[in-house]
C-alpha positions as CSV (number, residue, x, y, z in Angstrom):
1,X,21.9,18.0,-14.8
2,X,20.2,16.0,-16.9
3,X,16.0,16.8,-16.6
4,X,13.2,13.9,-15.7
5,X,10.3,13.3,-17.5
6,X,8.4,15.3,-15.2
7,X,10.2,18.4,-16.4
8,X,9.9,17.5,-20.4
9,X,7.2,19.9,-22.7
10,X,4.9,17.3,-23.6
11,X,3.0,14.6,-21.4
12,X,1.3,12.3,-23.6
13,X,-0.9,8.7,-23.4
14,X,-0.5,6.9,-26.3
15,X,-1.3,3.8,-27.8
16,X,1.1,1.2,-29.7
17,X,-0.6,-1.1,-31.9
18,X,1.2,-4.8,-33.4
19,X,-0.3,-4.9,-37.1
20,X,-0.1,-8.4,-37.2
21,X,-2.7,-9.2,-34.7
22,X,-4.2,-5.8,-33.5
23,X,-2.8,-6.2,-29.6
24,X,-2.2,-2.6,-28.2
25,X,-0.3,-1.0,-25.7
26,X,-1.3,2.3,-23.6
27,X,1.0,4.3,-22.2
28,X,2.2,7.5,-20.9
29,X,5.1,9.1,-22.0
30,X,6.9,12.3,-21.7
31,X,9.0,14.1,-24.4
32,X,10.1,17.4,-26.3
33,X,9.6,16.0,-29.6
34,X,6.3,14.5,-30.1
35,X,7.3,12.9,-33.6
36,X,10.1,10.7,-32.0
37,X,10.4,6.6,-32.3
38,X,9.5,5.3,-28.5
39,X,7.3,2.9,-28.7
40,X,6.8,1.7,-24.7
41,X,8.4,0.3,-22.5
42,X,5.8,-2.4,-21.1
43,X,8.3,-5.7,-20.5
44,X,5.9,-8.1,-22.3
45,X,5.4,-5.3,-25.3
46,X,9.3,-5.0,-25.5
47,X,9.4,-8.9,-26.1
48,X,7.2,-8.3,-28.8
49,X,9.0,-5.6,-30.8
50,X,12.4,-7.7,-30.2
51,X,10.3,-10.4,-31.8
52,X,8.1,-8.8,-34.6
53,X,10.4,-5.7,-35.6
54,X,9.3,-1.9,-34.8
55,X,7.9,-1.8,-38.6
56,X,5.3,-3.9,-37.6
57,X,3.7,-1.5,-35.1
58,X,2.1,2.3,-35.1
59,X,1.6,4.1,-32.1
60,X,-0.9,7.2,-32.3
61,X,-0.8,9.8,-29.6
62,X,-4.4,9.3,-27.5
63,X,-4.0,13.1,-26.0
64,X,-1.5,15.8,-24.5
65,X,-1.3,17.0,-21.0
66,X,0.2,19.4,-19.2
67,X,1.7,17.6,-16.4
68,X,2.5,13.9,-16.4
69,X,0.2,13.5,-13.5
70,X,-3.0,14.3,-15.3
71,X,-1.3,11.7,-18.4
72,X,-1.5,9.0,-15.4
73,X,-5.3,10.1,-14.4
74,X,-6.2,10.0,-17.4
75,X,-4.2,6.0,-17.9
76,X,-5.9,4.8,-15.0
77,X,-9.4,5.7,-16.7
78,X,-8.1,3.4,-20.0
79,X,-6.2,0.6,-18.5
80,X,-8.8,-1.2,-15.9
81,X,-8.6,-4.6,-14.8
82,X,-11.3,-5.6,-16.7
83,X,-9.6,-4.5,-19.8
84,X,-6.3,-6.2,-18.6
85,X,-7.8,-9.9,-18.2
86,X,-9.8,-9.6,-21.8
87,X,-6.1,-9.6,-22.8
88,X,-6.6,-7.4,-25.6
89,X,-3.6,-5.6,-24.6
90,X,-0.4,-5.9,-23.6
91,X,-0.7,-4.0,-20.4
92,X,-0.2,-6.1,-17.2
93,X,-0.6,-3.5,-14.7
94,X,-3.3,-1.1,-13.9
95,X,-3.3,2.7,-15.7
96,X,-1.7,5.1,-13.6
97,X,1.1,3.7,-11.8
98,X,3.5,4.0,-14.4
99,X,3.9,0.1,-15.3
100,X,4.7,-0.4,-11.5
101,X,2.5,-3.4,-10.3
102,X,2.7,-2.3,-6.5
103,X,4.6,-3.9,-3.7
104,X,1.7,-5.6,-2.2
105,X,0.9,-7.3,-5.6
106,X,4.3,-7.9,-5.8
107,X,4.6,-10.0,-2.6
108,X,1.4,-12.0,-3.6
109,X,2.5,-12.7,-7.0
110,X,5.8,-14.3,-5.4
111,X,4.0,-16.1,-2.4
112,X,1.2,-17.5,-5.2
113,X,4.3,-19.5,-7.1
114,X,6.1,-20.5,-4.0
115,X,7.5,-24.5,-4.4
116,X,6.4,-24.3,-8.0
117,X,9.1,-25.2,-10.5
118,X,8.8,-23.1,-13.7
119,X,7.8,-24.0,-17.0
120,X,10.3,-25.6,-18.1
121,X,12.0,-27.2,-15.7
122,X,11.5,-30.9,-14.5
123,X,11.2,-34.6,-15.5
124,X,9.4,-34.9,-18.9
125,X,6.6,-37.6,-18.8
126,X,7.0,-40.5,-21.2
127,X,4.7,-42.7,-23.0
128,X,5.2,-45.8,-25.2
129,X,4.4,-45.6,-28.9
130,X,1.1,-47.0,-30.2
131,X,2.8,-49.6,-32.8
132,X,6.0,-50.4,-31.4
133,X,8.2,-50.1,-27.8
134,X,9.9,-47.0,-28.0
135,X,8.8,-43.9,-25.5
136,X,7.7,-40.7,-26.5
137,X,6.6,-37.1,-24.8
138,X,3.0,-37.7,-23.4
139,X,2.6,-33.4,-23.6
140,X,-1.6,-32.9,-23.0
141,X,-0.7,-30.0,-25.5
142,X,0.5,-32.3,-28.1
143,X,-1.9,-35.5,-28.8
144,X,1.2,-37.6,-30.2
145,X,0.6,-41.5,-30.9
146,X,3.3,-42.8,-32.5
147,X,7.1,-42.4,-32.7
148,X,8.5,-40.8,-35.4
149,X,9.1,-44.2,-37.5
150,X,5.8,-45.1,-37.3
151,X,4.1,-42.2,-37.9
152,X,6.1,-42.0,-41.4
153,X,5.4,-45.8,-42.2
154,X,1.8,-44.8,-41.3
155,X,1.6,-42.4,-44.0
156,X,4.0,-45.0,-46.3
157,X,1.3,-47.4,-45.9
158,X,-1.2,-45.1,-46.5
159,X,0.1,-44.4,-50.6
160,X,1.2,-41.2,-49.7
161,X,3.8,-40.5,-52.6
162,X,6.0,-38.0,-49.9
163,X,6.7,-41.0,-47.9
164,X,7.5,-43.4,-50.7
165,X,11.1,-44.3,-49.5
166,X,12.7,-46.8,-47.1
167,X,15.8,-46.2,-45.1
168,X,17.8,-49.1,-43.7
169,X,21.2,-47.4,-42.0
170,X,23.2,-50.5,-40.0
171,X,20.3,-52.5,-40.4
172,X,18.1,-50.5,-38.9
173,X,15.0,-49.8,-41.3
174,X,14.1,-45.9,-40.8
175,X,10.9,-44.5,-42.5
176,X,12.4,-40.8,-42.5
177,X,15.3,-39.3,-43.0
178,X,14.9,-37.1,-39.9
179,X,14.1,-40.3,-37.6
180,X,17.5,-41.7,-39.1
181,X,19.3,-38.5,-38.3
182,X,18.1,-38.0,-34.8
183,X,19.5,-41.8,-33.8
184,X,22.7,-41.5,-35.7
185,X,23.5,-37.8,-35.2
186,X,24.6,-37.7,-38.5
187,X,22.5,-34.9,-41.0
188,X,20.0,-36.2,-43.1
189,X,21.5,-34.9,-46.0
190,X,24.8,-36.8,-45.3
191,X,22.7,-39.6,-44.8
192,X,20.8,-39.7,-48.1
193,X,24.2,-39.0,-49.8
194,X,25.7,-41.8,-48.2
195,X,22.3,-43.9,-49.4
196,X,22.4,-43.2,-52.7
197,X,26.2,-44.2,-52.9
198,X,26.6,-47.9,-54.1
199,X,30.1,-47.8,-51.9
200,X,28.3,-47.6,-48.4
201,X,26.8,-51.4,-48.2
202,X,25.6,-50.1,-44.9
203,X,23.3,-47.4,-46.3
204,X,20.6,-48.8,-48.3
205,X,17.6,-46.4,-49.6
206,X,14.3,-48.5,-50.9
C-alpha cells in the first residue's frame, strides 16, 4: 500500500524562489529525501515553471517538522492575506490549508463572475484610423492611432532610414512589408522576392 504524506519522515515548509524576478512560493511538503527536485505544486507557480524552466528557480527548506500538521501551523503564520494581496508571492490561498481555498470561497468566487464572459471572449471594439478609413482595435491597454500603413508612412515621412521603402503590390501602395503580408496572405519574404524581380510588373518596390 502505497503511504501518504502524512506517513513520510520529513514535514517541511519551504520556499521556491523565480530568479528572474524574486516571486516566491511557500509551501509544505512532505518527503524521505530532503535533497529531492519538487518544487510546489501551487497552480499559478506550476504555470510559471512550465513557462520559465526549473533552472530558473531555488527553493530553500524554511524548517522541519515532525508531523505535517505542525508544517501547516506553522504555513498559516507565513502565508496571510495580507501577504497574498501585496502579490509578492505566488500563493493564492491562505497558509495551512494545503492550497485548498475552502468551499465557501469557492462558491463566492463562482457567484462573483456569474454572466461575465471571460477574457477573451467577445466582440472586439473597433476604431477608425487617424489618417485614413480603415478600423483598428480601440484596446484602453494599447493607445493605437493609426493603422499599420500609416504608422510606417509616418515614420517614412519622418527620414527614418528603416522605413525608406515603398511597396505597391496590385496597385495597392504598402508602407511595410508586414502590412502587405497581412492583406495578401502571402509572407513578406515572398513578397519582397517577388518585388525585387523585374518579371512581376505587379510587384513594384520604391
Amino acid at each position: 500500500m502505497k503511504k501518504s504524506s502524512y506517513d513520510k519522515k520529513h514535514h517541511t515548509v519551504y520556499k521556491t524562489t523565480n530568479l528572474t524576478n524574486g516571486i516566491y512560493y511557500i509551501g509544505v511538503h512532505s518527503t524521505n529525501d530532503l535533497e529531492d527536485e519538487y518544487l510546489g505544486s501551487g497552480l499559478v507557480l506550476i504555470k510559471v515553471i512550465k513557462k520559465h524552466g526549473k533552472a530558473q528557480f531555488s527553493k530553500e527548506i524554511l524548517r522541519q517538522f515532525e508531523t505535517r500538521e505542525e508544517a501547516y501551523s506553522y504555513e498559516a503564520t507565513l502565508v496571510t492575506e495580507t501577504l497574498i494581496k501585496s502579490r509578492v508571492c505566488y500563493n493564492r490561498a491562505v497558509g495551512g490549508q494545503g492550497g485548498f481555498l475552502g468551499q465557501e470561497a469557492i462558491e463566492k468566487m463562482k457567484k462573483s463572475k456569474l454572466g461575465i464572459s471571460p477574457w477573451n471572449k467577445g466582440t472586439i471594439k473597433l476604431k477608425p484610423c487617424k489618417d485614413c478609413v480603415k478600423l483598428i482595435p480601440d484596446k484602453p491597454s494599447r493607445k493605437q492611432t493609426r493603422c499599420e500603413s500609416c504608422h510606417y508612412k509616418t515614420k517614412k515621412d519622418k527620414g527614418n532610414p528603416s522605413w525608406k521603402h515603398t511597396y505597391i503590390i496590385h496597385g495597392i501602395t504598402y508602407y511595410s512589408l508586414t502590412a502587405a503580408s497581412k492583406d495578401t496572405k502571402v509572407p513578406s519574404t515572398t513578397l519582397l522576392r517577388w518585388c525585387k524581380d523585374p518579371r512581376k510588373i505587379d510587384f513594384i518596390i520604391k
